[in-house]
C-alpha positions as CSV (number, residue, x, y, z in Angstrom):
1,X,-2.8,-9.5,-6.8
2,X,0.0,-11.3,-7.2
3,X,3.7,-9.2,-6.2
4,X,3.7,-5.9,-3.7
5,X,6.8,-3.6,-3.8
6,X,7.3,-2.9,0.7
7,X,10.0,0.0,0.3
8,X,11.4,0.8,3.4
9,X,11.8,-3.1,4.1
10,X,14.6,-3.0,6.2
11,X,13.5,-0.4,8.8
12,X,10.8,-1.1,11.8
13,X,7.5,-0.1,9.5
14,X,8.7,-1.9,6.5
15,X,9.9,-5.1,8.0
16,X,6.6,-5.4,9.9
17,X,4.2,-4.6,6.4
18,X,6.3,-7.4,4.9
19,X,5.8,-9.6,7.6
20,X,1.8,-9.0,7.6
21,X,1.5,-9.6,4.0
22,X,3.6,-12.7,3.6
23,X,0.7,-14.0,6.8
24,X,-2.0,-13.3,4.5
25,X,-0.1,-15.1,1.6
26,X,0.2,-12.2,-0.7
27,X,3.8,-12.2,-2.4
28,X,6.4,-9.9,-1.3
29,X,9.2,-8.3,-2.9
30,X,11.0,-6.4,-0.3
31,X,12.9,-3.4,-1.0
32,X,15.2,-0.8,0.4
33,X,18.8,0.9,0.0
34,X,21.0,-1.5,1.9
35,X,21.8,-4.6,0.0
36,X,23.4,-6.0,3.1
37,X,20.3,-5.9,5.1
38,X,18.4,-7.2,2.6
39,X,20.3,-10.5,2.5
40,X,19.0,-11.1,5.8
41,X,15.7,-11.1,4.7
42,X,14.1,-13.8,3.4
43,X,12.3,-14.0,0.0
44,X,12.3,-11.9,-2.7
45,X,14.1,-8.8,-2.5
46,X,15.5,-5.8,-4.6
47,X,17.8,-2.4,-4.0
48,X,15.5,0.8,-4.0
49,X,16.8,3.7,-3.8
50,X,14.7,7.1,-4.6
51,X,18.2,8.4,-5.4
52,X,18.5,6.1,-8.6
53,X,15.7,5.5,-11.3
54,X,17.0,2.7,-13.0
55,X,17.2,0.4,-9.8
56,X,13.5,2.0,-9.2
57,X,12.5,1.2,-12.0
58,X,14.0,-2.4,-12.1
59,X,12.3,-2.9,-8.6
60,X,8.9,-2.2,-9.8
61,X,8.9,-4.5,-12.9
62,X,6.0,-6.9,-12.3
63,X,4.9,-5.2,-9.5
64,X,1.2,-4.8,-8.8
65,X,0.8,-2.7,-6.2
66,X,3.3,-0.7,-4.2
67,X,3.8,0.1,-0.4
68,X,5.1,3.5,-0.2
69,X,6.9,5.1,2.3
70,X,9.4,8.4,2.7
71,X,13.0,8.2,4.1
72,X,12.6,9.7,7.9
73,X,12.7,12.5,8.6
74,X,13.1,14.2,4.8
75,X,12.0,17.3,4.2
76,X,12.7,17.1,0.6
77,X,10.6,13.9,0.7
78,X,8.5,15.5,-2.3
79,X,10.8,15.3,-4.8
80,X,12.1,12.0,-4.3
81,X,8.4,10.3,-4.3
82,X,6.7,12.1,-6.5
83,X,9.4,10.4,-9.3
84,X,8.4,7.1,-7.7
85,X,4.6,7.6,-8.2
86,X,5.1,8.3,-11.4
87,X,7.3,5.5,-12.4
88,X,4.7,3.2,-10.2
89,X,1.9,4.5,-12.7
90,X,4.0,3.9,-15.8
91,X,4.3,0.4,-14.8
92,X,0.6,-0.4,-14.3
93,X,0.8,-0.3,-10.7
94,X,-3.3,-0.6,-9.5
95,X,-2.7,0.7,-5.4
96,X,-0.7,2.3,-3.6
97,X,-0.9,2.1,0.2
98,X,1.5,5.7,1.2
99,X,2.9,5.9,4.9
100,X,2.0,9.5,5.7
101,X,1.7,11.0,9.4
102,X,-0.5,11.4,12.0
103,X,-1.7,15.5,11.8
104,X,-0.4,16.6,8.1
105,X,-3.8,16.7,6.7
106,X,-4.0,20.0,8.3
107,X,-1.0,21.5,7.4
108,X,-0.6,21.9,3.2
109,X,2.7,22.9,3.3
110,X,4.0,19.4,5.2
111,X,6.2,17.6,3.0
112,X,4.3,14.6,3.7
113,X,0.8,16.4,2.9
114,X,2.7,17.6,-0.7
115,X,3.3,14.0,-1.3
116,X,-0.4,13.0,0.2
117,X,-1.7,16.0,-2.5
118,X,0.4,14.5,-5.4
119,X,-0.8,10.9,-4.8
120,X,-4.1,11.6,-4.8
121,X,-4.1,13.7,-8.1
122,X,-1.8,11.1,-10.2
123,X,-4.6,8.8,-10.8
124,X,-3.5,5.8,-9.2
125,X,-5.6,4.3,-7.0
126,X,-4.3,5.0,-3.2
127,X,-4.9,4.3,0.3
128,X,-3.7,6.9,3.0
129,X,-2.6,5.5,6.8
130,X,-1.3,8.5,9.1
131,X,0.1,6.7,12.1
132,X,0.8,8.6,15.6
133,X,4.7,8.2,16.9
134,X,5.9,4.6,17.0
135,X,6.3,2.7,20.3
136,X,9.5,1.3,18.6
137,X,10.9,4.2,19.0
138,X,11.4,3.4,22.4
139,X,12.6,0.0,21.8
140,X,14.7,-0.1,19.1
141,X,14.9,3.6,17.5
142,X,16.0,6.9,18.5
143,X,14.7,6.8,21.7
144,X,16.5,3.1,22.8
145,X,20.1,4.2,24.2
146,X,17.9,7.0,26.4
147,X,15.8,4.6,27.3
148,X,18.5,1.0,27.8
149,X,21.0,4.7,29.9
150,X,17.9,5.1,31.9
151,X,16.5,8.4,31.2
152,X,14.4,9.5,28.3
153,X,15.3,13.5,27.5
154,X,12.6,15.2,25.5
155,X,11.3,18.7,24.2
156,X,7.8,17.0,24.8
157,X,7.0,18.9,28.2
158,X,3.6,16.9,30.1
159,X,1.9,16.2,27.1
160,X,0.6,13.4,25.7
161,X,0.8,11.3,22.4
162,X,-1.2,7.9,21.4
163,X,1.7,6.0,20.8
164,X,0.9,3.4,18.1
165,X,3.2,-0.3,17.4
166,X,4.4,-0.2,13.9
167,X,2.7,-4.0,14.3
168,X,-0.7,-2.3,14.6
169,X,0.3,0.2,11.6
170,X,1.2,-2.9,9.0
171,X,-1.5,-4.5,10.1
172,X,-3.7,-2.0,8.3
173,X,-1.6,-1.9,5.3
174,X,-1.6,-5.5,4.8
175,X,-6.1,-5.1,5.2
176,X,-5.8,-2.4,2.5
177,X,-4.2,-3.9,-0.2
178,X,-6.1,-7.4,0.8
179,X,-9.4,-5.6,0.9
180,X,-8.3,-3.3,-1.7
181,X,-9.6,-0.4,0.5
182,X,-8.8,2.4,-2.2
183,X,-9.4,6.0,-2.0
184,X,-9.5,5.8,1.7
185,X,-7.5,7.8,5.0
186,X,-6.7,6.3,7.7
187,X,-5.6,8.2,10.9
188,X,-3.9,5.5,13.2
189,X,-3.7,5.7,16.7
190,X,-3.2,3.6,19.7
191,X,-6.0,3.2,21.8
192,X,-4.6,5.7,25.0
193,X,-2.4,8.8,24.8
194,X,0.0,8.8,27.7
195,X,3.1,11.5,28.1
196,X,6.6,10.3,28.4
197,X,6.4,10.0,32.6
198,X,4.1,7.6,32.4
199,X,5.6,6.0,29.3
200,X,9.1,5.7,31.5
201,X,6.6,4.5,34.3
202,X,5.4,1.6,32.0
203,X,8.9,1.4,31.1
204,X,10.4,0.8,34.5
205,X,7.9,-1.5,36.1
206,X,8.0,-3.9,33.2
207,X,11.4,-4.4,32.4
208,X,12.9,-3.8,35.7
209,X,15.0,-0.8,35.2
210,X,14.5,2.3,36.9
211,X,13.8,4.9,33.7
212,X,12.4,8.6,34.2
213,X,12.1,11.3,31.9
214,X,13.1,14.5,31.8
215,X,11.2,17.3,29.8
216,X,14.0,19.7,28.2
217,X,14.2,22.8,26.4
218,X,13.9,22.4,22.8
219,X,17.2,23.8,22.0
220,X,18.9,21.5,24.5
221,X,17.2,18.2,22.6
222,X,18.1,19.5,18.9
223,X,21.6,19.9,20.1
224,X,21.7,16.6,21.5
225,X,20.9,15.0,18.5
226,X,23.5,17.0,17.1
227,X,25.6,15.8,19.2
228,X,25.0,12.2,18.0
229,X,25.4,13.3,14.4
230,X,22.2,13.6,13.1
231,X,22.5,16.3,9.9
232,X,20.6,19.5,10.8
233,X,18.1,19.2,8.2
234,X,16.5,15.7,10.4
235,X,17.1,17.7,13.5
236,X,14.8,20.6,12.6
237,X,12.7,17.9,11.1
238,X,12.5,16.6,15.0
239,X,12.0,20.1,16.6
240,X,8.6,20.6,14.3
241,X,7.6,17.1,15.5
242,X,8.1,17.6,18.9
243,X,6.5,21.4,18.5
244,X,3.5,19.5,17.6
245,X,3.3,17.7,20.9
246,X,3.8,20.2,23.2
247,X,0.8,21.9,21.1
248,X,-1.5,18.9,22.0
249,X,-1.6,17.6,18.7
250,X,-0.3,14.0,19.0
251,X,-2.8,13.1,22.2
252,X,-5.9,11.9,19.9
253,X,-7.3,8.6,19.9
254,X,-8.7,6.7,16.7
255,X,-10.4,4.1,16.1
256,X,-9.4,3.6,12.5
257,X,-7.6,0.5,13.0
258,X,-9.9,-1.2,14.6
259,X,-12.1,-0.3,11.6
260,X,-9.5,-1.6,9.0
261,X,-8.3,-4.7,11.0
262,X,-10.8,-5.5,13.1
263,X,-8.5,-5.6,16.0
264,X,-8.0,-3.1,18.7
265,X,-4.5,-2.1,18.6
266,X,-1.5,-2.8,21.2
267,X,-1.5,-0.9,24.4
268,X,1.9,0.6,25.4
269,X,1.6,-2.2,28.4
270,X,1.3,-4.6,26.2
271,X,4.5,-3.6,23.8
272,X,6.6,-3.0,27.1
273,X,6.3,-6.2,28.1
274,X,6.8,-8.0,24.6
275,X,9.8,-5.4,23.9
276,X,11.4,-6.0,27.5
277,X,14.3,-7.3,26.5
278,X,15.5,-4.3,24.4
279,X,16.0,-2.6,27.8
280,X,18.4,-5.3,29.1
């Protein structure tokens, strides 16, 4: 194997995947809309944008496999990957490792699940990871100026999610393609499910700042976000996530990437104190 296309390079996920790869010495062209932030990347990169075929299409060229990934929170995620698949398949591309989502296996209709569906049938040979909420979330995502103002304010109630490191998550992309583990799912977890007290608990004793959290009606979170501009179709995106984990559906625990990797993956302890300094 010698080039894989990382789209998505410039967020958490994708910058971690390209990181893992380059460790196991597999070449790396890194990819994603935002030519600035991909000059501060080193090596190879190129501008993807699902948006525009040509640059797609110029961004696959000599591209063995493919590390695939939606834009967040997109419910019209279908019909901007399915194009990419297709162009991937065109060019010879021989695996293509898909970020999907912890729990969309169940529900056919998920946008995520379409594009699971779609892979599957285009005859390419895939790998599936479905990762549980991020831990970076907290650290440096939605979640960080709740978290650095001291409160975290969710529609999440007392219930609890395996949080999982996007570390831990690229660490089973980077075995897939190196192991070529094709025609495989992965559901990755961390290995505890805690709810968002005790996450602010973790939180606070680590870094030294008082945080607590606050469970809040659904309505009151969407319009928050609102508040901050997210467009409406992300923030209904959110409420069905967050629906999800006041149903109990985030709080299983995996040991699918142990399997993969070998490794046991981070505890939220453990990322606290490594990501400690976000919270300053």
């Amino acid at each position: 194997m010698k080039r894989i296309l990382v789209t998505g390079a410039t967020g958490n996920l994708g910058c971690a995947v390209v990181v893992a790869l380059r460790n196991k010495g597999i070449s790396v062209r890194a990819a994603g809309r935002d030519a600035k932030k991909l000059n501060a990347i080193e090596g190879e990169t190129a501008v993807f944008d699902y948006a525009n075929q040509s640059a797609a299409l110029a961004a696959l060229q000599d591209v063995d496999a493919l590390f695939l990934m939606a834009p967040p929170l997109d419910a019209e995620a279908p019909a901007k990957l399915k194009p990419v698949i297709d162009l991937a398949k065109s060019r010879g591309v021989c695996h293509i490792v898909f970020n999907s989502a912890l729990g969309v296996d169940a529900v056919e209709q998920a946008p995520l699940r379409v594009c699971e569906r779609y892979l599957m049938g285009s005859g390419v040979p895939y790998t599936i990871i479905r990762p549980n909420f991020f831990m970076e979330n907290f650290s440096s995502g939605f979640l960080a100026p709740m978290v650095r103002a001291g409160g975290i304010f969710l529609a999440a109630d007392n219930a609890k999610t395996s949080f999982i490191s996007v570390v831990d998550i690229a660490g089973v992309a980077a075995a897939a393609f190196a192991k070529t583990l094709t025609f495989k799912e992965y559901n990755l977890t961390g290995p505890e499910a805690l709810d968002h007290a005790q996450v602010a608990a973790i939180i606070s004793r680590v870094s030294g700042k008082r945080v607590t959290y606050q469970a809040i009606a659904e309505e009151a979170m969407l319009n928050g976000l609102r508040g901050i501009g997210m467009p409406e179709g992300p923030v209904r995106y959110v409420g069905v996530l967050y629906g999800a984990v006041r149903a109990g559906y985030t709080g299983a625990v995996t040991a699918d990437v142990e399997t993969v990797t070998g490794e046991k993956p981070t505890d939220f302890e453990s990322f606290a104190r490594r990501s400690a300094g976000a919270w300053a």
